[in-house]
N, C-alpha and C positions, 0 to 999 in steps of 0.2 A: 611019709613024713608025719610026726608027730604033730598036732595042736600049738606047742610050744614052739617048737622050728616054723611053721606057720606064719605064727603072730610075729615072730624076731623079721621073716623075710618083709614082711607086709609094714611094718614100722620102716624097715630102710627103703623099702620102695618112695614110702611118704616122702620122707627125707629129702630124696636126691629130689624127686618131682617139686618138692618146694624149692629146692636150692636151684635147680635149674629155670621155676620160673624168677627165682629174686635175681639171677644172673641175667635173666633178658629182660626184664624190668629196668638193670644198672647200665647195661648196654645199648637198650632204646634212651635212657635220659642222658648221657653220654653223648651219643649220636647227634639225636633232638636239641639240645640247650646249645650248641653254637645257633643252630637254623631261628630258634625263637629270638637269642640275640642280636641278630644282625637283620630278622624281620624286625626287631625295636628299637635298631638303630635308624634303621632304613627309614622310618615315620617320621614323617617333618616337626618338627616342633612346633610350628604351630597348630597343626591338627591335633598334637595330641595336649595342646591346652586350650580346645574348641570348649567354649561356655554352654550349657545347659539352653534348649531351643535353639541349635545353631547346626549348619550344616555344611560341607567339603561343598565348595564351588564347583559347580558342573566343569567350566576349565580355568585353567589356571593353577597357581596356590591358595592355600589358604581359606577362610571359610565364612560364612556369612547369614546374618541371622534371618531363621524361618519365618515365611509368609503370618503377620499378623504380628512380628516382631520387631523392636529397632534396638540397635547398640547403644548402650549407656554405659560409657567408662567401660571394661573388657568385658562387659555382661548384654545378654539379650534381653531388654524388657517386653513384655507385652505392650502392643498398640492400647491407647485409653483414648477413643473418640469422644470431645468433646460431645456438648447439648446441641443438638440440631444439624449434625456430622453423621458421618457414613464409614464404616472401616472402606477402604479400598482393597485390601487384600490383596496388594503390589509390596516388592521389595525396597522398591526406592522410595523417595519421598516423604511425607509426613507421616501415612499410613492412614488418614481419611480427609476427608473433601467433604465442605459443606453443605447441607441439602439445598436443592431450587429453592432463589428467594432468601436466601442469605450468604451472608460475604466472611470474608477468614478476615481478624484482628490478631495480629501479631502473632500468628501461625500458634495463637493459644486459644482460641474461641471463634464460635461463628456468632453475631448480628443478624437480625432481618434488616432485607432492604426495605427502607420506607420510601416508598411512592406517592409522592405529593397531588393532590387535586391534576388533573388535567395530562396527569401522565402515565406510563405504560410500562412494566417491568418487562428488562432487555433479554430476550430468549435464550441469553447465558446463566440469569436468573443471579446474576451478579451486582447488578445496577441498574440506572431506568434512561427512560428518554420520555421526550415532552410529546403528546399528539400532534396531529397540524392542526395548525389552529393557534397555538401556543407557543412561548417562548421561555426555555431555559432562562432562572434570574436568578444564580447562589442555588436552594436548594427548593425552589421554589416554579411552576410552570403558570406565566403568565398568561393571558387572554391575547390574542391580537387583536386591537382595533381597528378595525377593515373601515377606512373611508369610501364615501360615494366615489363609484366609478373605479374601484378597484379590485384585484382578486388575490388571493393567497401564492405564493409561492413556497418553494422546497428549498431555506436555505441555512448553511451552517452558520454565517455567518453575516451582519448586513440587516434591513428590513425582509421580516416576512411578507411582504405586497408588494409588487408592482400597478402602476396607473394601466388600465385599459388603450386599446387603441384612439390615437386620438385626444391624450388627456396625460399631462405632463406632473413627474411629482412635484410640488413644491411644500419644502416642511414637512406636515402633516393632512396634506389634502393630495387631489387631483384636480388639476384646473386643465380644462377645457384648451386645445394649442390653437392658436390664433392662424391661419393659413392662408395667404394670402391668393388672390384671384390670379389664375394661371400657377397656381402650385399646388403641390399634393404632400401629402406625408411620405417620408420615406423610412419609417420605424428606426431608426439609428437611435442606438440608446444614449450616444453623446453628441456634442455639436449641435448644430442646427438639425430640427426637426422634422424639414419639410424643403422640397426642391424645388426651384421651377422647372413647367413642362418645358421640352422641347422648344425653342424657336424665343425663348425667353430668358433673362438673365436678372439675377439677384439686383435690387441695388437700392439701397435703404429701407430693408425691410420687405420689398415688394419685390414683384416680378414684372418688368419691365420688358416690351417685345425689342427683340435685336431689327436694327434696321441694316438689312444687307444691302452694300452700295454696288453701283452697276459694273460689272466683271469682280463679281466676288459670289462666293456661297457660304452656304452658314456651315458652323466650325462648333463641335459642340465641347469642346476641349475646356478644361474644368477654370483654366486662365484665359488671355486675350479676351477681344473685343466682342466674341462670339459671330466670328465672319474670316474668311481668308481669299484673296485677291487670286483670280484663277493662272492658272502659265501662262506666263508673259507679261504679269501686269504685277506691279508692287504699291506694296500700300503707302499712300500721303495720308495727311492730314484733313484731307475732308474724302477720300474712296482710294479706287485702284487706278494707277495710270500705266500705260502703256510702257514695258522696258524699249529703252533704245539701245540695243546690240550696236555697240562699234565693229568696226572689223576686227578679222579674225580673234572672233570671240564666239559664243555662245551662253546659251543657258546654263546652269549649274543643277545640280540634282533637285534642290524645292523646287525649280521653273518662278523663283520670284526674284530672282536675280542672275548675273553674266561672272563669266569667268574666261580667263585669256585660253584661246589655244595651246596645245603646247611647244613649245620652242618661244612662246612669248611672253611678254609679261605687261602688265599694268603699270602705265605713266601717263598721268592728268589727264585718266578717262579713255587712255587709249589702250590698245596692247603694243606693243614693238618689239620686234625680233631682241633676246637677250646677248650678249653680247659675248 
């Protein structure tokens, strides 16, 4: 084969080799262009108008702006921590939190707390409280003035001091409780402040001894005479006398009175078969 036969085979070679790859070129984009169309149909519409810093919810639809970001109108802005703020580097919320020792104003700035004389910034570092000693007034922590004979107490609300044992508040002091002879204190924070002992009984201020009369014992019952007349005997007006049981009768459950048998009944002190 001639040079010239040669070069004519070697051109149609080219030829077909190009035209067979432009034919599988037309045949793969053929193929291909439904599969790309129906993968970009397949995409949710909102994903694919997902704003710049924003990212496909782990589940769910839909999409949500990247840590250090917040939505504004269909845009992600960047977090801007105010002065004396902290990014937080969470998805929800403001996107920073205050430093210790100051408080958020209108979810646009942080404030230092100011701590008045006498008081203590609150371990949230949000707000304060007063020491002991002291009392909350507005924005202000008073002094308490501890009178003679008293000590500080722990309270939210009310006087910070109670009186000591023995010493009653009145006003702004403690005064000394008056106790009389045969009584004691019995710490009671209302009422009477003091009881009498045993075998004694209140009565105009004093403790007066009970005089127990003969067939009785003493009764220490917070009412009566402080005495009760023993079984069988009930009480008059100057001690105990003797019941007189008519017939068919007996004692009743106190033992300070009668009551008829049964089948009888009570008529002017007596019992009588009922009828």
């Amino acid at each position: 084969m001639d040079h010239k036969s040669k070069t004519s085979l070697q051109l149609s070679q080219t030829a077909c080799g190009t035209r067979t790859l432009t034919d599988t070129r037309m045949i793969w984009a053929v193929f291909m262009a439904p599969i790309f169309a129906l993968i970009l149909f397949a995409m949710p519409v909102l994903a694919r108008n997902m704003p710049e810093n924003a990212s496909a919810k782990s589940y769910g639809d839909g999409w949500e702006c990247n840590i250090g970001y917040r939505l504004i109108g269909d845009n992600c802005a960047a977090v801007v921590a105010p002065e004396n703020a902290y990014e937080t580097n969470r998805t929800y919320g403001l996107g920073w939190e205050c430093l210790h020792g100051f408080r958020k104003v209108d979810e646009t700035a942080c404030i230092a707390v100011v701590v008045p004389d006498g008081g203590f910034l609150d371990p949230s570092g949000e707000r304060w409280h007063c020491l002991r000693g002291f009392l909350k007034v507005d924005d202000t922590c008073l002094k308490v003035v501890l009178p003679e004979n008293a000590y500080l107490v722990d309270a939210s609300y009310g006087s910070a001091w109670e009186c000591e044992r023995g010493f009653e508040k009145v006003g702004d002091r403690c005064n000394a409780i008056a106790v009389p002879i045969n009584g004691y204190l019995n710490g009671s924070r209302y009422g009477q402040p003091w009881t009498c002992e045993r075998g004694f009984f209140e009565q105009d201020g004093r403790c007066e001894a009970v005089l127990i009369p003969e067939f009785a014992y003493f009764d220490d019952a917070a009412y009566g005479n402080g005495w009760k007349c023993q079984r069988g005997y009930a009480a008059n007006d100057t001690g105990c006398e003797a019941i007189d049981i008519p017939e068919n009768a007996h004692l009743d459950r106190s033992g300070n009175r009668w009551e008829c048998n049964r089948n009888f009944q009570k008529s002017k002190g007596l019992c009588v078969l009922k009828n």
